[in-house]
Biotite code that builds the C-alpha atoms (Angstrom):
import biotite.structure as struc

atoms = struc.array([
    struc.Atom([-9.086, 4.845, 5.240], chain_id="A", res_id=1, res_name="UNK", atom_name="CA", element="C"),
    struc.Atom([-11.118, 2.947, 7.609], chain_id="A", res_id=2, res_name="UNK", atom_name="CA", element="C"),
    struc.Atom([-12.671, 4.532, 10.720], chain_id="A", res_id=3, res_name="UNK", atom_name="CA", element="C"),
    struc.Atom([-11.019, 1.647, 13.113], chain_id="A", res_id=4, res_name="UNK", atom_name="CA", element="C"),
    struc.Atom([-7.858, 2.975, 11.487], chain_id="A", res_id=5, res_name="UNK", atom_name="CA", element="C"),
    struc.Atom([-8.432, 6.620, 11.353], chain_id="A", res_id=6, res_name="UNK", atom_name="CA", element="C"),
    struc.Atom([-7.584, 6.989, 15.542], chain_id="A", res_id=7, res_name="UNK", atom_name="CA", element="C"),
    struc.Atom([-4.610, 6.147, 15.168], chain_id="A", res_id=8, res_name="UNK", atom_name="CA", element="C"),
    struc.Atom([-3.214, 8.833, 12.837], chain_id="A", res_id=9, res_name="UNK", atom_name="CA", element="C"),
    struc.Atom([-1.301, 12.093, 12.605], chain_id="A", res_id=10, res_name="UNK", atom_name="CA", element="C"),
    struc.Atom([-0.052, 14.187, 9.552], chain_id="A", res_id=11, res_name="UNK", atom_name="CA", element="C"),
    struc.Atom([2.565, 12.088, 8.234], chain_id="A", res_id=12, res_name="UNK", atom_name="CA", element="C"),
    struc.Atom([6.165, 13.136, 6.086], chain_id="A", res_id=13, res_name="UNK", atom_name="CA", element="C"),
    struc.Atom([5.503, 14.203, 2.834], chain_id="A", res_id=14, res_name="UNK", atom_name="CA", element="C"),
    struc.Atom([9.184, 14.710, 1.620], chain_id="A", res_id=15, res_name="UNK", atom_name="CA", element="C"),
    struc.Atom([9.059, 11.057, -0.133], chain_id="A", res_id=16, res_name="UNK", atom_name="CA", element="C"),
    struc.Atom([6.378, 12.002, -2.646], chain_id="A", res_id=17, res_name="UNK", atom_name="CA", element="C"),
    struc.Atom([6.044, 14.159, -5.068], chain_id="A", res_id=18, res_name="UNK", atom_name="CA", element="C"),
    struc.Atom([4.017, 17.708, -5.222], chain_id="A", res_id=19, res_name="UNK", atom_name="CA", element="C"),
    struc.Atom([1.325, 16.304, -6.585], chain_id="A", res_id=20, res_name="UNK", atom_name="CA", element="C"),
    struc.Atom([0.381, 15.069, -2.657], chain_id="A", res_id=21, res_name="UNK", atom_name="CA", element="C"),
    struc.Atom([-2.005, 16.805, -1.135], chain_id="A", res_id=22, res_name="UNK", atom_name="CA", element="C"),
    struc.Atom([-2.234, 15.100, 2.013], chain_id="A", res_id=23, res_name="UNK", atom_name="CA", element="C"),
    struc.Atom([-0.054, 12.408, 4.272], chain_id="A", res_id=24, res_name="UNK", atom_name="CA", element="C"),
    struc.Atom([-1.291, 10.844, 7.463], chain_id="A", res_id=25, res_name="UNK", atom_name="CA", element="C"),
    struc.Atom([0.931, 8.202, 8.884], chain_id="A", res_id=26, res_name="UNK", atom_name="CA", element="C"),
    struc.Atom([-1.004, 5.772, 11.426], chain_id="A", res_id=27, res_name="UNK", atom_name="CA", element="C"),
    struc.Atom([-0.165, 2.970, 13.897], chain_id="A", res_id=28, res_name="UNK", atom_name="CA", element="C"),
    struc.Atom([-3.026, 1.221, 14.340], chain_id="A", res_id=29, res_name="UNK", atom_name="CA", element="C"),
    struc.Atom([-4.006, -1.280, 17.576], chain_id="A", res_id=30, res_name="UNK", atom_name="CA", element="C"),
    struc.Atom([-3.276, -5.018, 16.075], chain_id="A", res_id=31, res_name="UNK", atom_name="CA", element="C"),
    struc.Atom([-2.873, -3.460, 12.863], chain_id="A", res_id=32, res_name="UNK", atom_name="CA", element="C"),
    struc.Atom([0.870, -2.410, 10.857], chain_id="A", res_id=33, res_name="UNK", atom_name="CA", element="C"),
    struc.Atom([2.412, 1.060, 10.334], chain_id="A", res_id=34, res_name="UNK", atom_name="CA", element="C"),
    struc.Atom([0.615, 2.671, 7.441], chain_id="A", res_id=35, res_name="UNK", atom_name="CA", element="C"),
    struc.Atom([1.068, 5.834, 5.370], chain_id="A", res_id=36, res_name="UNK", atom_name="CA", element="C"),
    struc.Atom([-1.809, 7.156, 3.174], chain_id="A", res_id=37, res_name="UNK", atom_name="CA", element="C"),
    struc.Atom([-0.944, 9.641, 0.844], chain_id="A", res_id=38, res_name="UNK", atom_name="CA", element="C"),
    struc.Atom([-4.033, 11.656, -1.706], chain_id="A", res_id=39, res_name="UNK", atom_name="CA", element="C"),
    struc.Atom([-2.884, 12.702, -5.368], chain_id="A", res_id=40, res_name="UNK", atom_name="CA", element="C"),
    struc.Atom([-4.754, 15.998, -7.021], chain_id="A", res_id=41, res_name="UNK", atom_name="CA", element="C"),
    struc.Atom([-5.165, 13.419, -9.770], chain_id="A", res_id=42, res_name="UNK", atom_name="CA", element="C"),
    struc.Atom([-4.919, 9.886, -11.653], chain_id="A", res_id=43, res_name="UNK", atom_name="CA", element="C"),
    struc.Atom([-1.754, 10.781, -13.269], chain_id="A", res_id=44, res_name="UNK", atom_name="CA", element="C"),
    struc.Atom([-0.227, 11.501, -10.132], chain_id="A", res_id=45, res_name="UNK", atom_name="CA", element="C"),
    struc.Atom([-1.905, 8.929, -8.209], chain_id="A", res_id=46, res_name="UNK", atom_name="CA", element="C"),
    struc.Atom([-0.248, 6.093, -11.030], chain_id="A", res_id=47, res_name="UNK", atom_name="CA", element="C"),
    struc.Atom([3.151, 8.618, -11.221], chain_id="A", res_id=48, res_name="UNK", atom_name="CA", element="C"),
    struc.Atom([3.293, 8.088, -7.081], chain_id="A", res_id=49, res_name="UNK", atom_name="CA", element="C"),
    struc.Atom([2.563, 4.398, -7.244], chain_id="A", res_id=50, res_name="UNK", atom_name="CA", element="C"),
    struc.Atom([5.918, 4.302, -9.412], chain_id="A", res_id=51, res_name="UNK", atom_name="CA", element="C"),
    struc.Atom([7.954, 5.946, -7.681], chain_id="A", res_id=52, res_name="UNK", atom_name="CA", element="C"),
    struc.Atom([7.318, 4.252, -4.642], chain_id="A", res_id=53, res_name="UNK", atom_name="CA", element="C"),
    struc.Atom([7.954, 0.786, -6.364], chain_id="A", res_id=54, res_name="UNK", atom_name="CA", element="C"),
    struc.Atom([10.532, 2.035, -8.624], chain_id="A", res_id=55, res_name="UNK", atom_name="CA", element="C"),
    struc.Atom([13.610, -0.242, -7.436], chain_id="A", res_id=56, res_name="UNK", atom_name="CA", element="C"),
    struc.Atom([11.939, -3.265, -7.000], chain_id="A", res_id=57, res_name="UNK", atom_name="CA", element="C"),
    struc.Atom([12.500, -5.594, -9.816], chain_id="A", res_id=58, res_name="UNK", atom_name="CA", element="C"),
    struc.Atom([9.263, -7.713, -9.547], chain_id="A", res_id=59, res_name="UNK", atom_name="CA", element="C"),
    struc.Atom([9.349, -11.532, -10.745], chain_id="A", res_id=60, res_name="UNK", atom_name="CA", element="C"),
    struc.Atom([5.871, -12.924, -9.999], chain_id="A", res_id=61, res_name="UNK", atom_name="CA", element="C"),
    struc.Atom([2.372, -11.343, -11.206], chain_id="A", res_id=62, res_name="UNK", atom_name="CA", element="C"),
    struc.Atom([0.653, -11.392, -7.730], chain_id="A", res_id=63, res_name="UNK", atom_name="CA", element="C"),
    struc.Atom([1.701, -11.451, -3.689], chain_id="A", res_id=64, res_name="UNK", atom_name="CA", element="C"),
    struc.Atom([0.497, -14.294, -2.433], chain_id="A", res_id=65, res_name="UNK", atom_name="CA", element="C"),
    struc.Atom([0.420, -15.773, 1.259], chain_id="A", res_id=66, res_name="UNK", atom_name="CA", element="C"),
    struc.Atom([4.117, -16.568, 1.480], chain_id="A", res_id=67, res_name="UNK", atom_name="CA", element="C"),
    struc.Atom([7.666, -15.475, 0.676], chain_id="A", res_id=68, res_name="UNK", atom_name="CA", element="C"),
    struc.Atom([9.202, -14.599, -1.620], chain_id="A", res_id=69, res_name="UNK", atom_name="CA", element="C"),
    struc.Atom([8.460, -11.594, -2.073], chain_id="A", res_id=70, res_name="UNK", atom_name="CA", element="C"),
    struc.Atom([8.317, -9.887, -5.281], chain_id="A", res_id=71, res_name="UNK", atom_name="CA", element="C"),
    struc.Atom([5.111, -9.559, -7.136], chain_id="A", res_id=72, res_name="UNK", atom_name="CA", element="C"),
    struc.Atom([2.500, -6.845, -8.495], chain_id="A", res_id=73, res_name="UNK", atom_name="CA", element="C"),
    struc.Atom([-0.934, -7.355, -9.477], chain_id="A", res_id=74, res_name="UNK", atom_name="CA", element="C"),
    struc.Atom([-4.372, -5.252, -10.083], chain_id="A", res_id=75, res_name="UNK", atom_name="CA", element="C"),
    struc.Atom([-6.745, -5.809, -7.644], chain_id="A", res_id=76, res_name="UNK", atom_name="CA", element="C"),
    struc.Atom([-10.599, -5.689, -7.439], chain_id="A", res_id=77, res_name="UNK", atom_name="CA", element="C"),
    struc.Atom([-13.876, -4.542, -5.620], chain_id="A", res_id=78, res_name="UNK", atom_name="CA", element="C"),
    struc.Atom([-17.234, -5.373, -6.533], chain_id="A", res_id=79, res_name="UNK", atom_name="CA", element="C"),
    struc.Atom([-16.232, -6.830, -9.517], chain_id="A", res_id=80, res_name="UNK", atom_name="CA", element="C"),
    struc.Atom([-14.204, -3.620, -10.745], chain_id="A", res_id=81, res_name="UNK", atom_name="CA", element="C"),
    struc.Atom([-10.367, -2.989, -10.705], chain_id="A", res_id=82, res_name="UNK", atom_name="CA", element="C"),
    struc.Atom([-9.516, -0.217, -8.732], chain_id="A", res_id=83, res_name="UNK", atom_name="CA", element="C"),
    struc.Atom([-5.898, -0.284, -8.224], chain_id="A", res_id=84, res_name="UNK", atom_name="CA", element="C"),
    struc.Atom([-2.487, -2.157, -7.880], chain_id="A", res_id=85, res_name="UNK", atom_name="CA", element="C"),
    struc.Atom([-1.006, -4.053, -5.224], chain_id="A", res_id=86, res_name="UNK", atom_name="CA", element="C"),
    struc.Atom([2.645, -4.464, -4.966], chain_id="A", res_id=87, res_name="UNK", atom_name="CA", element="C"),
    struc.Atom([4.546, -6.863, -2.480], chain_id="A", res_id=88, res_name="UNK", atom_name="CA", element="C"),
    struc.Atom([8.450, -6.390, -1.754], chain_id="A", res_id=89, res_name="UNK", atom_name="CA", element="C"),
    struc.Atom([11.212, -7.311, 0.773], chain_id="A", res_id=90, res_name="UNK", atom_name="CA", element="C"),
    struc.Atom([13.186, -4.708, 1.302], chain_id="A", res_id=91, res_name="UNK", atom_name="CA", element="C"),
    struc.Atom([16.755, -5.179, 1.090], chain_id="A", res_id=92, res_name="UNK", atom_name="CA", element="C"),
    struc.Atom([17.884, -2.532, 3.688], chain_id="A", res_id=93, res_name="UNK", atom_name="CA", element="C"),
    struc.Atom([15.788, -3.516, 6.851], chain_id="A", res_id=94, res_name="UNK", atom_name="CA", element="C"),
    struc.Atom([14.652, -6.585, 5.713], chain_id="A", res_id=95, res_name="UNK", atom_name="CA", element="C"),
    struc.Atom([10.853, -5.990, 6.295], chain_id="A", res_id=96, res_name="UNK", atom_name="CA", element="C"),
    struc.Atom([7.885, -7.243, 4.237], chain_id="A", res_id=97, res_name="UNK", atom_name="CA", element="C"),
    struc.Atom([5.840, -4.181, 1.824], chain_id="A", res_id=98, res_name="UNK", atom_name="CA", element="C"),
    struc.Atom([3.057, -3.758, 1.001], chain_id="A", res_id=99, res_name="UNK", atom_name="CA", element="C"),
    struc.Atom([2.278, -0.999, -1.608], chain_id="A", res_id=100, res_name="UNK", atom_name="CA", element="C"),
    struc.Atom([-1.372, -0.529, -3.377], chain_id="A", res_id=101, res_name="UNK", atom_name="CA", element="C"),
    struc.Atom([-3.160, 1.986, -5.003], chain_id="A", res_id=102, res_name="UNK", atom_name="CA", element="C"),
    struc.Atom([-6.994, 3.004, -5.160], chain_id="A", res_id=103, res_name="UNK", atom_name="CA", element="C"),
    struc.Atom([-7.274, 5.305, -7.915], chain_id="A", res_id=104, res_name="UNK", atom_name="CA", element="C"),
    struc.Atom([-11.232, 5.784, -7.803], chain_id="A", res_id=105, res_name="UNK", atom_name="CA", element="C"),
    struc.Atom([-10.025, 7.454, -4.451], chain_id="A", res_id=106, res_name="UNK", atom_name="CA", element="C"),
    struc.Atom([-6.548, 8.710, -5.438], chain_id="A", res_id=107, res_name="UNK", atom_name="CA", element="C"),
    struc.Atom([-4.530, 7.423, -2.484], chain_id="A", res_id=108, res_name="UNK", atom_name="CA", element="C"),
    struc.Atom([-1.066, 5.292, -2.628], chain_id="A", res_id=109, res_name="UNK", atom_name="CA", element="C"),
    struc.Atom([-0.673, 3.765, 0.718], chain_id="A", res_id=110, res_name="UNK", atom_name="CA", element="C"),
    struc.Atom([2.062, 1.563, 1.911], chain_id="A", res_id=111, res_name="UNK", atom_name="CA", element="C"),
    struc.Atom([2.373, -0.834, 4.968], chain_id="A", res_id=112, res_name="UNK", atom_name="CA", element="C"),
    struc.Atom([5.566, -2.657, 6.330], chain_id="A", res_id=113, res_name="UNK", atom_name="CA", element="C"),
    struc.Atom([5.979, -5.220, 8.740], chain_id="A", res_id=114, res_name="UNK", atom_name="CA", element="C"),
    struc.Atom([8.763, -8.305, 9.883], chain_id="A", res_id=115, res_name="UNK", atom_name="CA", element="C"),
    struc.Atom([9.328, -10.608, 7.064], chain_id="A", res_id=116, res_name="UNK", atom_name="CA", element="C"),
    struc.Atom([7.665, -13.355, 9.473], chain_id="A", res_id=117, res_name="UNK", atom_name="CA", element="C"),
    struc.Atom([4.604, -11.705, 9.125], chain_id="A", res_id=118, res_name="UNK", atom_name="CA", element="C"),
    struc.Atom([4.008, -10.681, 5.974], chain_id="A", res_id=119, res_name="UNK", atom_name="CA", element="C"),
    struc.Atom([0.884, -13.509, 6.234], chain_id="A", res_id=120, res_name="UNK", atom_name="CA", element="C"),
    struc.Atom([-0.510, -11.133, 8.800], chain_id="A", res_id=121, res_name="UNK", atom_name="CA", element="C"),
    struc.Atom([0.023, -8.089, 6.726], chain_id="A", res_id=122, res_name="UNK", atom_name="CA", element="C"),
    struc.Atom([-1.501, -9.351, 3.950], chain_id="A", res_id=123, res_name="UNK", atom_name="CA", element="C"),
    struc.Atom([-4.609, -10.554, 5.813], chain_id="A", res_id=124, res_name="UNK", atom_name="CA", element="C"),
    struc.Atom([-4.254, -7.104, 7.491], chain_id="A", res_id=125, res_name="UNK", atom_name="CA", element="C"),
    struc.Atom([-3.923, -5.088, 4.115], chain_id="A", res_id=126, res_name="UNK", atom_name="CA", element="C"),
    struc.Atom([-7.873, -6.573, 2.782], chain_id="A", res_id=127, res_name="UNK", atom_name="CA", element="C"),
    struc.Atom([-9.068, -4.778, 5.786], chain_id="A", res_id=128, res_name="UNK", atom_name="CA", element="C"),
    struc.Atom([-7.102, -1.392, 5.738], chain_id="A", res_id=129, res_name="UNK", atom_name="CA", element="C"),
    struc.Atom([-7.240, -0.067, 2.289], chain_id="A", res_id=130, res_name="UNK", atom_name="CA", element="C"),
    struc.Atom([-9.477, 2.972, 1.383], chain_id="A", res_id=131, res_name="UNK", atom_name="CA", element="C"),
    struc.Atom([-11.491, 0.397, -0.715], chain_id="A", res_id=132, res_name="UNK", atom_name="CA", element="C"),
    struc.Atom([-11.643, -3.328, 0.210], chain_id="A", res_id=133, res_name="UNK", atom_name="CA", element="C"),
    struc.Atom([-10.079, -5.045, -2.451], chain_id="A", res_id=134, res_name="UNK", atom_name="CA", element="C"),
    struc.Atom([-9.655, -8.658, -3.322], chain_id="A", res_id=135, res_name="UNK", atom_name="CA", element="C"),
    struc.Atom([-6.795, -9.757, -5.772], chain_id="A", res_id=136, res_name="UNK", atom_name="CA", element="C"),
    struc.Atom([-7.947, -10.552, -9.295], chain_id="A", res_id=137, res_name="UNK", atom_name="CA", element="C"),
])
């Protein structure tokens, strides 16, 4: 995670994810959005927990752009090199904007949430708060 982030975090609730976690730290970061980082032993897991987080969302577009709706999944890159997935979702219980990605080189799943109104925000937010800077391919 980044070091501007890294303040701002305690051990977070593992009971959501599988065995295979090894660590959870759940930050708040200043102008940022709640965030929950979660390490895998491995890349099975890593892919197994990205899954499983995602697993009721029926997605209907191939990427999560700027603006609503929200519903898509796509790979994303750095330096010219895919290293992980990027899922975007409105949940239908609180009503908030997700964002779920992976960055397998590193093995974390994280996932972000904020108000529906600004998932633009969020998503400007997430390039900046991943393990790995990623742009969407």
């Amino acid at each position: 995670m980044p070091d501007t982030i890294r303040p701002s975090c305690s051990d977070g609730d593992a009971s959501k994810f599988p065995a295979s976690v090894v660590a959870v730290v759940a930050c708040t970061p200043a102008g940022g959005f709640p965030v929950i980082y979660a390490q895998f032993v491995d890349d099975i897991s890593t892919q197994g927990g990205f899954q499983r987080l995602v697993s009721d969302v029926t997605f209907t577009q191939s990427s999560c752009g700027p603006t609503v709706p929200l519903s898509g999944r796509q790979k994303y890159n750095n330096g010219g090199k895919v290293v992980g997935e990027l899922a975007c979702h409105q949940d239908p219980d609180d009503g908030d904007a997700y964002l779920t990605w992976s960055s397998e080189d590193v093995k974390i799943i994280a996932q972000a949430h904020a108000p529906l109104a600004s998932y633009g925000p969020l998503l400007a937010w997430w390039k900046n708060a991943g393990p790995l800077h990623g742009t969407a391919t």
